[in-house]
N, C-alpha and C positions, 0 to 999 in steps of 0.2 A: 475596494482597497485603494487608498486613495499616493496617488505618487510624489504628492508634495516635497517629503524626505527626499526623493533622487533629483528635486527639478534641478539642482543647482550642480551636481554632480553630472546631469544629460545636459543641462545649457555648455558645461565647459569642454566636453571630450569633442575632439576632432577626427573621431572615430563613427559608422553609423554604428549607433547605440545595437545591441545583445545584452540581454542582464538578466537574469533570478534575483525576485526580491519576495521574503519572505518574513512577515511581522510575529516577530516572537509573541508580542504582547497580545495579537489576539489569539494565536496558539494557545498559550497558556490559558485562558481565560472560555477557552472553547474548551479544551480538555479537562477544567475544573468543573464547566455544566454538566459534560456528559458523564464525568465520573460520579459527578453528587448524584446523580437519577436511578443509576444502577442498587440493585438489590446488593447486601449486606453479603451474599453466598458468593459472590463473581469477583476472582482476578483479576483485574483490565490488564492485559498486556498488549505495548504497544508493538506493529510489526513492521520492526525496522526495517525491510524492504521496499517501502514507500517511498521514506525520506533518511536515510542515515547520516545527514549534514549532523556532526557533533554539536553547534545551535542547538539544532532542531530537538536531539535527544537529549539535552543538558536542560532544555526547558521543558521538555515533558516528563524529567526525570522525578522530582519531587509532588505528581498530581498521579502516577500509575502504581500497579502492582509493580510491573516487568517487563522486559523486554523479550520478542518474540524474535528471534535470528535463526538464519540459514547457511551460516558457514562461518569458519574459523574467524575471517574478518567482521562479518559482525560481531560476533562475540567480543575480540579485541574493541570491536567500536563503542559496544554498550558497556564493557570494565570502564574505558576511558571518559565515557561520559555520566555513567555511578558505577562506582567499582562494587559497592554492594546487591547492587539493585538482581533480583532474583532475572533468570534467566531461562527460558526454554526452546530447544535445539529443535528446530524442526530441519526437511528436505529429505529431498528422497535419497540424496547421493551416502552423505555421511562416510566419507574415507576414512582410515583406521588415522592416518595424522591426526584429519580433524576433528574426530572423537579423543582422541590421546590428550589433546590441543585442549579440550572441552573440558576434558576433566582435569588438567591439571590447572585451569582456570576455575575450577569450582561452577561449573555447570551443576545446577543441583535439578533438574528434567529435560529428559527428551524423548519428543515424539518418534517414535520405530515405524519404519514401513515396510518391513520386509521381518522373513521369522532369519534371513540370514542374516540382517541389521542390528537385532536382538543379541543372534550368536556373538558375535562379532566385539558388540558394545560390553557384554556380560565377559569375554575372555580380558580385553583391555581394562575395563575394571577390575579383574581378580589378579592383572598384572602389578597393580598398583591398589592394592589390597583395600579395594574401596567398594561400595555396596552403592548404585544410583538407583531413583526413582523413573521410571517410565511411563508414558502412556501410548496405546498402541491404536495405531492411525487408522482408520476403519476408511477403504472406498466400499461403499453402501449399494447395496442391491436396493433400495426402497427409488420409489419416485420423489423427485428434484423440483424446485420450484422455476420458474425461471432467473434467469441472469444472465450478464454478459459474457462470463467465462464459465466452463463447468469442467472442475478440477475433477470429480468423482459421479459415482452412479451412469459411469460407462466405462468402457476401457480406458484407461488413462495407465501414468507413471507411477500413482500417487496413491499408496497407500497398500494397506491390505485387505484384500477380498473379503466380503463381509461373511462367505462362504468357509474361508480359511482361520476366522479367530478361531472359533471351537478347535480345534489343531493346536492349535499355539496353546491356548488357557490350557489345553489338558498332559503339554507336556511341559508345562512354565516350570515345575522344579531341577528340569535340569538346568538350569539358568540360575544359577546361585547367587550371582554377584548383581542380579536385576531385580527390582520389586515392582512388579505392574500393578500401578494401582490405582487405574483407569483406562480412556479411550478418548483418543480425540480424533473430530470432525472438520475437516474444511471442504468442502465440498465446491463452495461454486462463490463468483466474485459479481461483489455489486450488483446485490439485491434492492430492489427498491421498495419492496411491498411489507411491509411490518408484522402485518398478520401474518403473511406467509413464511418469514421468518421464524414466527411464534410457534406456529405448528410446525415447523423443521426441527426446533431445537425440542418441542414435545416428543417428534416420533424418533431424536438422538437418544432422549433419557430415558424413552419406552425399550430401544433395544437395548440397553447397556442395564438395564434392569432383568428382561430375559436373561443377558451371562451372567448379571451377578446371584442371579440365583441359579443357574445351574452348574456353575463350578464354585457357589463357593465362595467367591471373591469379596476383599474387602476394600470396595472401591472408595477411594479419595477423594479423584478428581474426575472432572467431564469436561473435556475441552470441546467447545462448541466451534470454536474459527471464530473466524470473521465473514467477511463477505457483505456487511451492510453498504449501502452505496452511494454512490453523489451521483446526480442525475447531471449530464455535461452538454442535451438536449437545450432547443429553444421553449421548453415545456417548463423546465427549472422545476421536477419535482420532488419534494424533499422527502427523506425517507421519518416515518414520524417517532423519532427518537426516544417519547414523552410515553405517547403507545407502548411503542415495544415494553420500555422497562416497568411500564406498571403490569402489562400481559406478561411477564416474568416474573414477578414476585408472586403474580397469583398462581401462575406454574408451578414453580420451586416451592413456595409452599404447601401446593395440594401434592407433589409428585417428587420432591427430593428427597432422598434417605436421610435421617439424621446422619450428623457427620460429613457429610458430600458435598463439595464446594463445586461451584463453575467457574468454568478460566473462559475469557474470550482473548481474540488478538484479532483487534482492528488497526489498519492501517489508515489506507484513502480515508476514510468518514472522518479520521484525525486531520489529517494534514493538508488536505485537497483546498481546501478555503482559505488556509496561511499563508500560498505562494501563489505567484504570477508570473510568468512569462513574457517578458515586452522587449519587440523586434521593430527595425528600422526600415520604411521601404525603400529598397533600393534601384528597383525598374517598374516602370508600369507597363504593358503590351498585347496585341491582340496576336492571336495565333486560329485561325479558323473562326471566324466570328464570335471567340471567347477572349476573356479578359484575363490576365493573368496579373497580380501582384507580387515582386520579387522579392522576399525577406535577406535581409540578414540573420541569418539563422536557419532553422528547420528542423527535420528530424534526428538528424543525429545528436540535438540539443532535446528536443522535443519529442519521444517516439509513439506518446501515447495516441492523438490523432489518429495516425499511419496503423498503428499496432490494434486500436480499436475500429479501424473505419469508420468516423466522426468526424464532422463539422465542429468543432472543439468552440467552444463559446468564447466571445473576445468584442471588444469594441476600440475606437481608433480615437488617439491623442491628439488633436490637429499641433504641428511648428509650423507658425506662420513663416518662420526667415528663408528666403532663401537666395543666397548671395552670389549665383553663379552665371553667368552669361547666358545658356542656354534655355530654353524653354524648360521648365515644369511639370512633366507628365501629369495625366489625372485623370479622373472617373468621376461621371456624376450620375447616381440614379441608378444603378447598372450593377446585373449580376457580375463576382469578379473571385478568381479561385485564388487563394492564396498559400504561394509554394516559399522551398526553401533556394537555399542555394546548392544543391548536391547536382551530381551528374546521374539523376534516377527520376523520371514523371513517376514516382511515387512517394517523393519530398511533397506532398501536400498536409496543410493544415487545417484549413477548409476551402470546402468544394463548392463554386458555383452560388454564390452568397452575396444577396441584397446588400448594398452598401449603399450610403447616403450619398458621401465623396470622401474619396480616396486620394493622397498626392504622395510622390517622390518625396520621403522626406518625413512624412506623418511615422505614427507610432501606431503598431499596433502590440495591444495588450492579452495576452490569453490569459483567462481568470482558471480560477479552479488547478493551479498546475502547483499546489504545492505535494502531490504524489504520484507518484509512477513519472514522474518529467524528466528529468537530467539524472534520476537514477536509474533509468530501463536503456537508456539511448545509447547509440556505438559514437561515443563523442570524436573518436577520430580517424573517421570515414573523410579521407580525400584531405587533411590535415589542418582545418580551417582552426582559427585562434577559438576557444572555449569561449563564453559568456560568463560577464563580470556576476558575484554570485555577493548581494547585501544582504545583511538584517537585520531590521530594529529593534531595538529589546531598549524598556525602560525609556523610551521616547530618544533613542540615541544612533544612529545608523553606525553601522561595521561593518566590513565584507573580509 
């Protein structure tokens, strides 16, 4: 991603530069590839806990199904950036506000994780004389593929025991004002493997085929999740997108019911490649025969590094100016870790990393930060100023 747009905007601040910059235009143009590939039976919902910059969803809004949210604010955020655009409630919490919230917003799905979540949602519906759609969130006894996170298929928060649907399906008519008419999957985040992806969402439609033929059921939908992934490694492997969706149309067609649609909800795979992160150094210094780089910035802007335990991928901008009396800090050749500005040796963004040369002054860029970045982070830890947040749409910068 190229920084030209800002150079004029970073030559004038008399500030060390902090900024989010985020290119609409190849957002768009990323979310139109990966939607044209997908089978004809699949929802794309995108999952605004990524990235919920109103940008961000205002330009992915006319290339998706829907928006995939986890609380009252998202929901306000995805009205606000298409007021029609369908919607589906996921989270484990679901408080009776935010369900009240939900529906009087026209939420027309939400994933259940609990049979009390169910109760709950089916009485506030019948308060408000309204009938919703559900799908009920299955944590899965089957074996997991690998990933960086594994939401389900252990103890977790998330979901219900795969032990526990048969319970639920056989006493779902007390539940009047709910129609289950599916089950959804998220299991585990930032897969890389495609085939293994292929056979996860196989052995999702093999079980959900088991309950629909033993209660009966006339299943709609299959939410499969998300969890495909960006590789943030000096390996840069891509997950192969091309695979996948052709290994699913031959699925879905040997294995889906008539009638039976699939919903996904991808975030990262959307939006990780749109944004960047670029930070100004502001110390250079050795501490123990190590090298340390001091940002402006860090994790509280940036939490995913910290959050994932990564060497987070980035390369440096050389400014040759520098107008000040004193010497120059600088590194040639040389391992060098690069932290934030917080009062915690756990402000790092990466660890112990080859660099060419480094100066007081230079820029460094973290690529791949258009997800999980400045929306996971505790922005105002120890009260430092926020970073400037651009984007360009239509060849025209805004912030």
């Amino acid at each position: 991603m190229s920084l030209e747009p800002l150079n004029q905007l970073l030559s004038d601040t008399q500030q060390p530069i902090c900024a989010y910059y985020y290119d609409l235009d190849a957002l768009a143009e990323r979310t139109k590839r990966i939607v044209s590939q997908l089978p004809k039976q699949v929802r794309f919902y995108y999952a605004i806990k990524a990235n919920s910059d109103l940008p961000v969803l205002s330009t992915l809004a006319p290339h998706i199904f829907g928006f995939e949210v986890a609380s009252l604010g998202e929901v306000t955020n995805a009205r606000e950036a298409a007021a029609d655009a369908p919607i589906a409630f996921g989270g484990p919490s679901k408080t009776n506000p935010e369900l009240e919230g939900a529906l009087l917003a026209g939420v027309e799905l939400y994933h259940i994780e609990s049979a009390f979540q169910l109760a709950r949602l089916s009485a506030l519906a019948a308060t408000h004389g309204r009938s919703v759609n559900v799908l009920l969130r299955v944590n899965p006894r089957f074996e997991l593929p690998d990933a960086t996170l594994q939401m389900a298929g252990k103890p977790t928060q998330f979901g219900i025991d795969q032990l526990q649907i048969d319970d639920i399906l056989a006493s779902r008519d007390q539940f009047e004002h709910v129609n289950i008419i599916g089950f959804h999957f998220h299991a585990l985040s930032n897969n890389l493997n495609a085939a293994s992806h292929l056979k996860l969402v196989e052995t999702y439609l093999q079980t959900c085929g088991s309950w629909q033929e033993t209660h009966r059921l006339d299943i709609k939908l299959i939410n499969v999740g998300g969890g495909i992934g960006i590789d943030y490694s000096a390996a840069d492997t891509h997950f192969d997108w091309g695979a996948y969706c052709s290994g699913l149309q031959t699925l879905l067609d040997n294995a889906l019911p008539q009638g039976v649609e699939i919903a996904m909800e991808c975030g990262r795979f959307v939006t990780a490649d749109c944004g960047i992160y670029l930070t100004e150094v502001v110390d250079i210094k050795q501490n123990h025969d190590q090298h340390f780089a001091v940002l402006r910035g860090g994790t509280h802007q940036f939490r995913l590094p910290a959050s994932w335990q990564h060497n987070h991928p980035f390369h440096v901008v050389k400014r040759d100016q520098w107008d000040y009396p004193y010497p120059r800090p600088h590194i040639t050749q040389d391992a060098v870790t690069l932290c934030g500005e917080l009062c915690t040796p756990k402000d790092v963004l990466a660890r112990n990393v080859m660099i060419g040369e480094l100066r007081v002054g230079d820029l460094v860029v973290f690529d791949k930060a258009g997800a999980y970045g400045w929306h996971i982070s505790h922005h105002d830890f120890l009260s430092h100023p926020h970073p400037d947040r651009y984007y360009m749409r239509n060849g025209c910068l805004f912030s």
